[in-house]
C-alpha positions in Angstrom: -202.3 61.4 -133.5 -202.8 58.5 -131.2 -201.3 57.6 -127.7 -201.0 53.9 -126.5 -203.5 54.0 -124.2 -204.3 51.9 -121.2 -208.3 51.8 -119.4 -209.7 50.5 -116.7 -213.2 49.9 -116.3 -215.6 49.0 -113.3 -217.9 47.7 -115.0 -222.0 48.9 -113.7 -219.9 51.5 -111.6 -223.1 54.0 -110.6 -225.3 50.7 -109.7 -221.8 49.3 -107.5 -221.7 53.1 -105.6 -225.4 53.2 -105.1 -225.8 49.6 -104.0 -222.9 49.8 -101.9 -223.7 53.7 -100.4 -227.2 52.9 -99.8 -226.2 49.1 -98.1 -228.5 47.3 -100.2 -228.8 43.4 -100.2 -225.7 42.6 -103.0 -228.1 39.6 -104.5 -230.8 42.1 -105.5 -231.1 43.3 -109.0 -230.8 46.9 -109.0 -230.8 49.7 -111.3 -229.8 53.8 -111.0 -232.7 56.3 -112.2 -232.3 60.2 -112.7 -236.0 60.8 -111.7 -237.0 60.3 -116.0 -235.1 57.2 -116.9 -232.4 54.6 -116.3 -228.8 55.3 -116.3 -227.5 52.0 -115.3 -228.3 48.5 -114.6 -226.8 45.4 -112.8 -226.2 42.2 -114.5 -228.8 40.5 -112.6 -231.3 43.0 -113.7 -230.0 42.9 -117.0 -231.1 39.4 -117.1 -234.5 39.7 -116.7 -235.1 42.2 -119.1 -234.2 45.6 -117.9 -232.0 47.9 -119.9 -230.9 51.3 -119.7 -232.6 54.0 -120.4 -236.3 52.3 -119.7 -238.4 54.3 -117.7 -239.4 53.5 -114.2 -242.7 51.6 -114.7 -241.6 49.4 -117.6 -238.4 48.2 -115.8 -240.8 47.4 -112.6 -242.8 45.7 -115.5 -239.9 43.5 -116.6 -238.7 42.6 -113.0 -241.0 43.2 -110.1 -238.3 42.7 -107.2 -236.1 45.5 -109.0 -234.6 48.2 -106.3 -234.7 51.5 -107.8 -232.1 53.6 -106.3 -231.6 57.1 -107.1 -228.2 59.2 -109.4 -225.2 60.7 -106.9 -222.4 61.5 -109.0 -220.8 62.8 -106.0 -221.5 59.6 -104.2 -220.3 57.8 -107.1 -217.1 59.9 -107.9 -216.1 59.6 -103.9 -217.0 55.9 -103.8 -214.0 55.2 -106.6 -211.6 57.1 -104.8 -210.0 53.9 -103.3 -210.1 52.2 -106.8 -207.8 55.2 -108.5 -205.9 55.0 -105.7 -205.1 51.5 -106.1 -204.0 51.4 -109.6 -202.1 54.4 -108.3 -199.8 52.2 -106.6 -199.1 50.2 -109.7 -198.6 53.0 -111.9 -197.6 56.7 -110.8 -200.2 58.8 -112.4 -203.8 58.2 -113.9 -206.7 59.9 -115.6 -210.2 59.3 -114.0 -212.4 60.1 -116.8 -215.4 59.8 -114.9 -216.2 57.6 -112.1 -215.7 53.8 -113.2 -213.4 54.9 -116.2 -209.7 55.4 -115.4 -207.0 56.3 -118.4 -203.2 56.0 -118.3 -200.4 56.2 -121.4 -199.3 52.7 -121.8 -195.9 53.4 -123.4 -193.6 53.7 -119.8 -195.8 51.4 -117.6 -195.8 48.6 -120.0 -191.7 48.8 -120.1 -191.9 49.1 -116.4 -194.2 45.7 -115.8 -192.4 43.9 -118.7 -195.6 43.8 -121.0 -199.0 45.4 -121.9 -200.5 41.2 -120.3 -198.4 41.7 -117.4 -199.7 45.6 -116.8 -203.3 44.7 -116.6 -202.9 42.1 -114.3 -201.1 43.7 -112.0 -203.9 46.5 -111.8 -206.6 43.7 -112.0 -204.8 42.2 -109.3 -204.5 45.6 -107.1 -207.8 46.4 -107.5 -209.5 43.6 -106.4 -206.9 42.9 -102.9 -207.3 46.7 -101.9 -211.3 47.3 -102.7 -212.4 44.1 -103.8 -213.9 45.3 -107.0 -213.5 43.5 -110.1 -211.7 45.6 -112.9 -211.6 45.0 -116.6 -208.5 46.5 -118.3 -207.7 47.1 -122.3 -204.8 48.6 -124.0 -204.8 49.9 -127.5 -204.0 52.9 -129.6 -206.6 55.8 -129.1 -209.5 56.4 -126.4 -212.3 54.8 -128.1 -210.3 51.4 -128.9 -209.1 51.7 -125.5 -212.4 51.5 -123.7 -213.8 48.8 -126.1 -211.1 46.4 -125.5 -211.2 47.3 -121.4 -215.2 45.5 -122.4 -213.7 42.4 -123.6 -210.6 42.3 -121.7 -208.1 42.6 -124.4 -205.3 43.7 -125.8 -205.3 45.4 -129.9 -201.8 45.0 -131.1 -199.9 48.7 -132.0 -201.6 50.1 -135.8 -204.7 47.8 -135.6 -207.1 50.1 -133.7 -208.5 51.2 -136.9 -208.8 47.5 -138.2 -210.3 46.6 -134.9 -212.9 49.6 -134.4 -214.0 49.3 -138.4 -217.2 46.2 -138.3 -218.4 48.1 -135.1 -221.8 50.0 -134.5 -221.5 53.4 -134.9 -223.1 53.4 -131.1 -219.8 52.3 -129.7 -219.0 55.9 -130.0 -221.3 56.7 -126.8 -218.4 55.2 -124.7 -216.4 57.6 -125.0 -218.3 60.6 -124.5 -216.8 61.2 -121.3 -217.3 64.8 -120.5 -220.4 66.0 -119.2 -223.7 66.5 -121.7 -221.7 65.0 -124.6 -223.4 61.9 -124.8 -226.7 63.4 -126.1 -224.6 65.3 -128.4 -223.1 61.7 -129.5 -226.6 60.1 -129.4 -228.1 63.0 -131.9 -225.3 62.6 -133.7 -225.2 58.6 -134.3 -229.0 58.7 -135.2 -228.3 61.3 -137.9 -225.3 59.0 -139.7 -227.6 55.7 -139.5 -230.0 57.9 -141.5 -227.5 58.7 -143.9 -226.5 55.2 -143.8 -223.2 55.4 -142.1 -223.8 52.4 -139.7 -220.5 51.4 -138.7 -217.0 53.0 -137.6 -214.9 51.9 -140.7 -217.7 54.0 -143.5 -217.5 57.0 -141.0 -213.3 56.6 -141.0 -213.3 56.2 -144.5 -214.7 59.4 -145.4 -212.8 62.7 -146.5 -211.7 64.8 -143.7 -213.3 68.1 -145.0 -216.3 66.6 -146.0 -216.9 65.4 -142.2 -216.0 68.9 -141.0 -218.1 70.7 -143.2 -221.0 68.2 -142.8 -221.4 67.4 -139.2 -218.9 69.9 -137.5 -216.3 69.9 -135.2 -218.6 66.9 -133.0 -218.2 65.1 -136.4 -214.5 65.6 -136.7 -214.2 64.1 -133.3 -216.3 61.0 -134.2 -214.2 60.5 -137.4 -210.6 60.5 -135.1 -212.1 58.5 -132.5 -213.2 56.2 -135.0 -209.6 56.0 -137.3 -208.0 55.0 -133.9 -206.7 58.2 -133.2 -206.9 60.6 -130.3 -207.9 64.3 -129.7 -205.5 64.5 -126.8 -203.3 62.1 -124.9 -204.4 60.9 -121.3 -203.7 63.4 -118.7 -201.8 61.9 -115.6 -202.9 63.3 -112.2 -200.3 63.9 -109.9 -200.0 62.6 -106.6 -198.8 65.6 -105.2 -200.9 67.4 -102.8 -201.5 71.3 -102.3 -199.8 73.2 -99.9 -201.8 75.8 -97.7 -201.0 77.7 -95.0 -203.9 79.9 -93.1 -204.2 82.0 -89.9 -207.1 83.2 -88.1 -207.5 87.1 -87.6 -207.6 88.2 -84.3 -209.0 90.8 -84.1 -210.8 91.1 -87.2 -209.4 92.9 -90.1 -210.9 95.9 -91.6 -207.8 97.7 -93.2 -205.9 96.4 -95.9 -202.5 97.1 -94.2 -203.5 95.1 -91.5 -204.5 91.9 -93.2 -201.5 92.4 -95.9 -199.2 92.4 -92.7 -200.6 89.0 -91.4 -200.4 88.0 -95.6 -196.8 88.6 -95.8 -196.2 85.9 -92.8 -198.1 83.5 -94.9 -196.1 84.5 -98.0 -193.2 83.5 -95.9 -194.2 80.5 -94.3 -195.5 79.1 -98.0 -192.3 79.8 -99.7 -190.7 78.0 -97.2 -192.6 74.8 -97.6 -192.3 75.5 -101.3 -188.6 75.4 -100.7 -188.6 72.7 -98.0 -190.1 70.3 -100.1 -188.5 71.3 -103.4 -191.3 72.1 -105.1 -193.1 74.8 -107.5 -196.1 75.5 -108.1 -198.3 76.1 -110.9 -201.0 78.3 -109.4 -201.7 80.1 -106.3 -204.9 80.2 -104.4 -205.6 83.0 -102.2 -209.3 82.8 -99.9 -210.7 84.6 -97.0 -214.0 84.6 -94.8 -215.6 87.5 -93.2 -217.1 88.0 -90.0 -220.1 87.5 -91.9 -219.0 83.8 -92.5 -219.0 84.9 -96.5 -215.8 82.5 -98.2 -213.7 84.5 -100.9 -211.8 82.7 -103.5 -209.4 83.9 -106.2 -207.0 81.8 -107.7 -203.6 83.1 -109.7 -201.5 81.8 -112.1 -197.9 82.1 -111.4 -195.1 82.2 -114.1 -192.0 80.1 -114.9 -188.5 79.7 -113.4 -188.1 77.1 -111.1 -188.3 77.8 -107.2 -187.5 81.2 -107.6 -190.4 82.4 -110.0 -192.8 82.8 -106.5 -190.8 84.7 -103.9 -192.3 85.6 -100.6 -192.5 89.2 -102.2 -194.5 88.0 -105.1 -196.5 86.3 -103.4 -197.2 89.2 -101.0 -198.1 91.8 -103.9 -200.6 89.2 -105.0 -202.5 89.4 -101.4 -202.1 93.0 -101.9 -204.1 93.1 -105.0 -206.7 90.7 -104.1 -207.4 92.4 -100.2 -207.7 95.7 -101.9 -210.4 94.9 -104.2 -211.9 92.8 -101.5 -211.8 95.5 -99.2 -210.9 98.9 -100.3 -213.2 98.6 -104.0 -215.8 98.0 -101.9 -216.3 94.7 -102.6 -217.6 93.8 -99.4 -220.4 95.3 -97.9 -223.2 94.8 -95.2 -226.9 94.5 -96.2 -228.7 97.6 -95.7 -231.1 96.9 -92.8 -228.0 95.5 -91.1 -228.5 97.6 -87.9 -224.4 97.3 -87.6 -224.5 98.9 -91.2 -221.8 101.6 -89.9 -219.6 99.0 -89.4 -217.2 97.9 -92.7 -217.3 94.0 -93.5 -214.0 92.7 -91.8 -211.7 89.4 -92.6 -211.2 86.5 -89.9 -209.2 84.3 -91.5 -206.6 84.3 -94.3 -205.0 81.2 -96.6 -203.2 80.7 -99.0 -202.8 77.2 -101.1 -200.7 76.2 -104.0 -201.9 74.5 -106.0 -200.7 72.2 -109.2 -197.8 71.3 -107.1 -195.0 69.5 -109.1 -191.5 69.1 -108.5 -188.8 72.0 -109.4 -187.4 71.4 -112.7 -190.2 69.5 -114.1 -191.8 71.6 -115.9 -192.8 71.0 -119.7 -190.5 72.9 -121.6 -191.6 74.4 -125.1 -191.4 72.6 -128.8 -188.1 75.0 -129.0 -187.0 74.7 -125.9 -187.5 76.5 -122.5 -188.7 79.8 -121.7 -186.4 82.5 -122.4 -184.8 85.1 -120.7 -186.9 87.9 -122.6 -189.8 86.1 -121.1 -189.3 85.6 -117.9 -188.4 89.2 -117.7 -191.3 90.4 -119.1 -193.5 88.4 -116.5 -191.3 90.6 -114.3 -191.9 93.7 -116.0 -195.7 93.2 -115.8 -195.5 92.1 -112.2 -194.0 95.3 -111.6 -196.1 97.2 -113.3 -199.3 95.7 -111.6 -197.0 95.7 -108.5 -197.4 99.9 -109.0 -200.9 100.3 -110.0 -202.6 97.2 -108.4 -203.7 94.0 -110.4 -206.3 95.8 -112.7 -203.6 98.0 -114.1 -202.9 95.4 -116.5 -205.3 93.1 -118.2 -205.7 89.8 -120.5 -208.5 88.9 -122.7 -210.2 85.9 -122.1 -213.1 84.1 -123.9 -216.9 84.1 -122.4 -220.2 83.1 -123.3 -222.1 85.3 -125.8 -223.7 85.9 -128.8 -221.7 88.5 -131.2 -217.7 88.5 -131.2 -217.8 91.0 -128.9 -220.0 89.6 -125.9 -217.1 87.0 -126.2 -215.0 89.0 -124.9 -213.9 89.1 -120.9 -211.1 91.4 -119.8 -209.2 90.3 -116.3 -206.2 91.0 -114.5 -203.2 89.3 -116.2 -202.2 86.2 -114.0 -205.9 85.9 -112.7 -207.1 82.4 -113.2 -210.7 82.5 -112.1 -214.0 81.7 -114.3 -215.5 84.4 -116.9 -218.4 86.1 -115.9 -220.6 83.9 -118.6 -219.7 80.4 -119.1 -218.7 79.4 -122.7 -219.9 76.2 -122.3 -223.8 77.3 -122.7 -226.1 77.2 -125.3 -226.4 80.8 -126.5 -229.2 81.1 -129.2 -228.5 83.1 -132.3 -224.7 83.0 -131.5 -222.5 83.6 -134.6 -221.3 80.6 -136.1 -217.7 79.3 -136.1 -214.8 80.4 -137.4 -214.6 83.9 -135.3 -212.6 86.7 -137.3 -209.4 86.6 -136.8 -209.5 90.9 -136.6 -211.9 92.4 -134.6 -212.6 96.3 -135.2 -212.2 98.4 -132.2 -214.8 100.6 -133.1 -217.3 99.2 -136.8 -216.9 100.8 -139.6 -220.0 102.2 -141.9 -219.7 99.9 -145.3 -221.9 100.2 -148.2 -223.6 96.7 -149.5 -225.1 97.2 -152.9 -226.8 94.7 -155.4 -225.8 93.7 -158.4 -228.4 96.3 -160.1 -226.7 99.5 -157.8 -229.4 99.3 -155.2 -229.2 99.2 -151.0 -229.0 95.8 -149.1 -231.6 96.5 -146.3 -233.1 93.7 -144.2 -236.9 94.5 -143.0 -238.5 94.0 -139.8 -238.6 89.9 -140.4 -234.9 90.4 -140.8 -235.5 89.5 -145.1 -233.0 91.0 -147.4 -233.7 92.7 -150.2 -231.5 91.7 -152.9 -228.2 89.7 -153.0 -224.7 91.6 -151.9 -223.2 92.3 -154.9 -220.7 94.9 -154.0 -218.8 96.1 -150.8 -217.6 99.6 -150.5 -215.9 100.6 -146.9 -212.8 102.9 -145.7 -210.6 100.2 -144.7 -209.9 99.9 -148.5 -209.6 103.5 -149.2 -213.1 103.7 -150.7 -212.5 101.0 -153.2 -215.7 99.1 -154.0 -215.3 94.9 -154.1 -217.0 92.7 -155.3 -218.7 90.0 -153.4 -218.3 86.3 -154.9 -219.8 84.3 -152.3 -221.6 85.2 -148.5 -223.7 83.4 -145.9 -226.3 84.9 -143.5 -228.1 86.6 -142.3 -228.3 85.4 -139.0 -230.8 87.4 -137.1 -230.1 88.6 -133.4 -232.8 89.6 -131.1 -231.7 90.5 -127.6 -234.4 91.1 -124.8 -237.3 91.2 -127.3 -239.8 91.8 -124.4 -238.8 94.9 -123.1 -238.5 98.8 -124.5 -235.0 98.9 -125.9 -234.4 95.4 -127.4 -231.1 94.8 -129.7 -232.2 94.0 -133.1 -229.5 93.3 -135.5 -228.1 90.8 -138.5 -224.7 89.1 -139.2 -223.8 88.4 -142.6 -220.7 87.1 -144.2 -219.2 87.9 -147.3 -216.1 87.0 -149.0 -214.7 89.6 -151.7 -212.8 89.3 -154.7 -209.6 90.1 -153.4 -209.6 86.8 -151.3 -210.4 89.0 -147.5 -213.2 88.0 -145.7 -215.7 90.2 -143.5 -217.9 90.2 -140.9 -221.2 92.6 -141.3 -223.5 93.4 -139.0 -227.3 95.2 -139.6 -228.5 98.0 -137.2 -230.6 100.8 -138.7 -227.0 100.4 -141.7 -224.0 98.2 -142.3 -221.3 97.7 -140.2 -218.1 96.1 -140.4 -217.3 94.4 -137.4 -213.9 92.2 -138.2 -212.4 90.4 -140.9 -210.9 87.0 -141.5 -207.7 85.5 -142.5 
């Protein structure tokens, strides 16, 4: 559960980019603002008072000559470009969790150097001769004793990260909420264990496992690894490969698909052969376009297994195929209606094609068992074929989207197709069924009966307000049989477009039966059985 894990930290990083992107004087206390508050502060401003997340006014307050300069993340992500790249040449392979944090496994670059010491002061070292940054580095086991000892410059020997992380705060764990938006997630969540009176790492480590899970979540779980010295994944390396892409221009245009899949099977070519020249695969392929409109169209795919020759030329080609037919022949494209050249179909002026996750052949990860068998690589070749015959939405893959019931959460897309769902996951989506999903989802619900103890109807009224506690369960998928409920949750009200004519107004409840299966209901004008879990 934990990975010997090696961080670098620039320490101040946003106030370093903006100081040095905006050219301001270097002995000037300075600070970064988001328009509401501070994000980060110098050490000279930090001396006179100012602290993070003071607003604009007070900080003036505290140091008059304070420069205020305003939040880039894409100033400050391009800024520490030359700093990954420098401790890319002591060790092949990093992790930039976000701009001013780097992560690498420690295991093979220690052996390499000689020692953990000797590691971080070659990277120290790097860093400072190539950008002439200083750079704080710490070793330990886990991310979160990781980043701490980067702060101090140290090194936690192997099994004391737990020892190490236990008389801290229980606000260390905001440094390593890394991904975006989880550090008010984290901050929400330390104030409501210092209420509880869980005020350091070792009382939140110490607690059962199922107890934090069913408490505080799967955010809660997280906290509870991080804070045992564990990790929820190991550091992922990025590769210093680059992508390869080939593109031609489309002279004349192209309105027909048979002309721009002509022009698409001399890229095919001409990529395989840089695939092959450099001894490479590649883990997905990237096909764009532009119209005459100067409108960009993007799709990426995911290619399968089997060294270099799991992407032929010919593969490669059907792929354009599919793609240039929905782009052109689906109707995809289209000119605005007052367009006075309206008569006129949208046409494509140029064409590339880029692989991307390049890595060398024969390196792919192969399975806990082993490799990938015969029976499925010829199975990515049956379905190829098959879409190769009826186009790429003849066969399709479920993927998970944003959305409220289980099956809003559902997204079908051609198999291989690697581009976003229509409705990001990642959003907050009120009145959104609580986790676990069912394992079984119905194809079509099924009418149940829910009944009281005393025989009578479970209804909900208008405020969504049940009448009487499930007692009983009666539905077809046990050939009539009526169970008995012994424990259920809910309801959790659903109201979809509440302003307009035909809103959505329905209830999720779930019940466990005696018989040890669990359901998912659903209110609507009746009962409904929507799926059922393991």
């Amino acid at each position: 559960m934990s990975t010997r894990t090696t961080v670098v930290w620039v320490p101040d990083w946003p106030v370093v980019a903006a100081v040095r992107g905006d050219q301001v004087e270097p002995h000037l206390p300075a600070a970064v603002h988001d328009g509401r508050r501070l994000v980060a502060v110098s050490a000279l401003a930090r001396a006179q008072g100012v602290r993070r997340g003071m607003r604009r006014r007070q900080a003036q307050g505290c140091c008059p000559e304070l420069v205020l300069l305003a939040a880039d993340e894409g100033r400050d992500v391009r800024l520490f470009e030359p700093v990954a790249a420098a401790v890319e040449t002591v060790v092949a392979g990093i992790e930039v969790a976000r701009a001013g944090l780097l992560l690498l496994p420690a295991g093979g670059a220690s052996r390499y150097h000689g020692s953990e010491e000797a590691l971080a002061e070659r990277i120290v070292t790097a860093v400072a001769q190539r950008t002439g940054h200083e750079a704080h580095v710490g070793t330990a086991d886990g991310l979160l004793a990781a980043i701490l000892a980067a702060r101090e410059d140290a090194t936690v020997p192997p099994g004391g990260s737990r020892a190490y992380l236990a008389p801290r705060g229980m606000s260390e764990l905001a440094h390593a909420a890394v991904q975006d938006g989880l550090d008010r997630q984290v901050g929400a969540l330390v104030d409501l264990l210092g209420r509880l009176g869980l005020r350091v790492l070792g009382d939140l480590a110490r607690l059962p496992d199922g107890d934090v899970q069913a408490r505080f979540g799967a955010l809660g779980a997280w906290a509870q690894l991080l804070a045992r010295g564990h990790d929820a994944r190991p550091p992922a390396r990025r590769r210093p490969e680059t992508d390869l892409e080939v593109a031609c221009e489309l002279d004349p245009p192209a309105h027909r698909v048979d002309t721009a899949t002509f022009m698409g099977r001399r890229l095919a070519e001409e990529l395989h052969a840089l695939l092959m020249e450099h001894s490479v695969t590649c883990g997905r392929l990237q096909v764009a376009a532009r119209t005459d409109e100067g409108e960009d169209l993007v799709r990426v795919w995911r290619t399968d297994t089997g060294g270099l020759g799991g992407l032929t030329a010919a593969r490669i080609t059907d792929r354009i195929r599919w793609q240039l037919e929905g782009w052109l022949t689906a109707g995809a494209l289209t000119r605005a209606p007052d367009d006075p050249e309206d008569s006129h179909p949208v046409a494509l002026v140029r064409l590339a094609l880029t692989a991307q996750d390049v890595a060398p052949a024969g390196a792919e990860q192969g399975r806990l068992w082993g490799g990938a068998s015969g029976g499925d690589l010829r199975a990515h070749r049956a379905l190829e074929r098959v879409q190769g015959l009826i186009g790429g939405d003849g066969v399709l893959t479920v993927a998970l989207q944003g959305g409220r019931d289980v099956r809003d959460q559902v997204a079908l897309r051609p198999w291989g197709d690697q581009t976003a769902a229509p409705r990001p996951a990642d959003r907050p989506w009120p009145g959104r069924l609580p986790e676990p999903a069912p394992a079984t989802v119905l194809v079509e619900p099924e009418p149940v009966e829910v009944r009281t103890s005393a025989g009578a109807p479970v209804r909900l009224d208008e405020r969504f307000a049940m009448s009487g506690a499930p007692a009983t369960v009666r539905g077809s998928w046990a050939g009539a049989a009526e169970r008995s409920v012994v424990g259920w949750a809910g309801p959790w009200p659903l109201v979809e477009r509440w302003w307009a004519p035909g809103a959505r107004r329905r209830a999720h409840l779930q019940v466990s039966l005696d018989d040890g299966s669990a359901l998912l209901l659903s209110w609507q004008e009746g009962w409904m059985c929507e799926g059922a879990y393991d």
